[in-house]
C-alpha positions as CSV (number, residue, x, y, z in Angstrom):
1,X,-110.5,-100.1,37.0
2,X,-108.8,-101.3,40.3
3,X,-110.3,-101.8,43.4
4,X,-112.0,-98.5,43.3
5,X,-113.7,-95.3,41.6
6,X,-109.9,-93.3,42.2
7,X,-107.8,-96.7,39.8
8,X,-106.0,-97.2,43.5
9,X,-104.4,-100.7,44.5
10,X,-105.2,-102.0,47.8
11,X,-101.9,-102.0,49.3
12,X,-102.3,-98.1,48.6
13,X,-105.6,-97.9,50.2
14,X,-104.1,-100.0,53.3
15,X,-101.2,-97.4,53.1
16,X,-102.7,-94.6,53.9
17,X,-105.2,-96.2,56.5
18,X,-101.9,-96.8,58.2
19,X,-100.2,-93.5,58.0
20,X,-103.4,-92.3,60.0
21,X,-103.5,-95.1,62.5
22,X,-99.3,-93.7,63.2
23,X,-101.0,-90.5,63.5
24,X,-103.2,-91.3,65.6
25,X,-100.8,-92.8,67.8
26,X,-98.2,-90.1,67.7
27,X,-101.0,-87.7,68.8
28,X,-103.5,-89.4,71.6
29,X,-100.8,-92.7,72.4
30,X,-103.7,-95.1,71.7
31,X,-102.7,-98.1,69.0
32,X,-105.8,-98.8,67.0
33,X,-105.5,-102.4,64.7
34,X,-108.4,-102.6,62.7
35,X,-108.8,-105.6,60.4
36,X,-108.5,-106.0,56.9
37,X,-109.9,-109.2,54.6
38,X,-111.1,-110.9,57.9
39,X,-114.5,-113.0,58.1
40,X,-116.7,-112.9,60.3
41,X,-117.1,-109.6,61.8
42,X,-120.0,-108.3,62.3
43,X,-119.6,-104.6,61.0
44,X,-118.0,-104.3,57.6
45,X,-118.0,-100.3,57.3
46,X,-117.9,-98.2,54.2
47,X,-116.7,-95.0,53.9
48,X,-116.5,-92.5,51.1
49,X,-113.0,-92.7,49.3
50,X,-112.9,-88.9,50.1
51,X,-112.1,-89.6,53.2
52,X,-108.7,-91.7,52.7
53,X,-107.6,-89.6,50.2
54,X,-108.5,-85.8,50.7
55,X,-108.6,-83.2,54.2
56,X,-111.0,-82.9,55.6
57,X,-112.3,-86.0,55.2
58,X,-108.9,-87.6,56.7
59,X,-109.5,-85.9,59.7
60,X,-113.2,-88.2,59.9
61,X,-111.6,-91.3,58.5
62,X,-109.9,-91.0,61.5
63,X,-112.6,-90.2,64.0
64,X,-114.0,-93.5,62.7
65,X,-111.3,-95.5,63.5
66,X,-110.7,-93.8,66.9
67,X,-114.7,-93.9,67.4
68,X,-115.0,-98.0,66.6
69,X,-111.9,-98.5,69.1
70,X,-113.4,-96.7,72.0
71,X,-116.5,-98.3,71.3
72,X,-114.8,-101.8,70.7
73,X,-116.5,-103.1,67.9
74,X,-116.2,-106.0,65.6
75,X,-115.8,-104.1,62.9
76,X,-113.7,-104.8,59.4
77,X,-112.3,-103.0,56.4
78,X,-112.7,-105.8,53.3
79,X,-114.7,-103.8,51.5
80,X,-112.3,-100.9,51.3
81,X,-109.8,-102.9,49.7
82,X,-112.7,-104.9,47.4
83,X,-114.8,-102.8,46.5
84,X,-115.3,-101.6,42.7
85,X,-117.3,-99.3,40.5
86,X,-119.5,-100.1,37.8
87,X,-119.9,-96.4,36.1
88,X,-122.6,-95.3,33.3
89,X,-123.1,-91.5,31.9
90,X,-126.2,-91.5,34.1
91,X,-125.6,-93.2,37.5
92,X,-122.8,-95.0,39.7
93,X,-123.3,-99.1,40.8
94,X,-121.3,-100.5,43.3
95,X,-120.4,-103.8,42.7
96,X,-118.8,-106.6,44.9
97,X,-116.1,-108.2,43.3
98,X,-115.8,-112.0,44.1
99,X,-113.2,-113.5,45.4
C-alpha cells in the first residue's frame, strides 16, 4: 500500500491539491500556497481522502484551503502525503509512517 487507503503516490495527492488551488485562483483571483513536508507548523490538518478525490468533497477540500488562508493559519499538509493504512476485516488503524 502507498501512502494511503486509495494505493495513490504523493506527487498524485499533491497534484490534485494543485489543480484546486488553480481553481481557486481562476475563480476568486486569490493564490493560496499551503505547505507540504514542512516542520514546525502548528496545525497539521487531516482530511478524508474523499475529499481530494471525489465531488462533492472537492468542493470542501477547497473551502478548507480557502478557509485556513483567510484565516491565516500555520497550517501544513505532511500528513496527506504520509499517511498510511493499516486494514483488518474488522476495523481501520492509521498509522504514521517514519521517515
Amino acid at each position: 500500500m502507498k501512502g494511503n487507503h486509495l494505493g495513490l503516490e504523493p506527487h498524485t495527492i499533491k497534484s490534485s491539491i494543485e489543480f484546486f488551488l488553480d481553481d481557486i485562483k481562476d475563480i476568486t483571483g486569490v493564490k493560496i500556497e499551503p505547505t507540504f513536508n514542512r516542520k514546525g507548523a502548528e496545525i497539521l490538518f487531516v482530511t478524508p481522502s474523499g475529499d481530494l478525490f471525489a465531488d462533492p468533497g472537492t468542493y470542501t477540500a477547497m473551502g478548507y484551503l480557502m478557509l485556513f488562508h483567510e484565516l491565516d493559519l500555520d497550517y501544513n499538509l505532511e500528513h496527506v502525503l504520509h499517511l498510511k493504512a493499516a486494514t483488518s476485516a474488522s476495523s481501520h488503524r492509521w498509522k504514521w509512517r517514519k521517515g
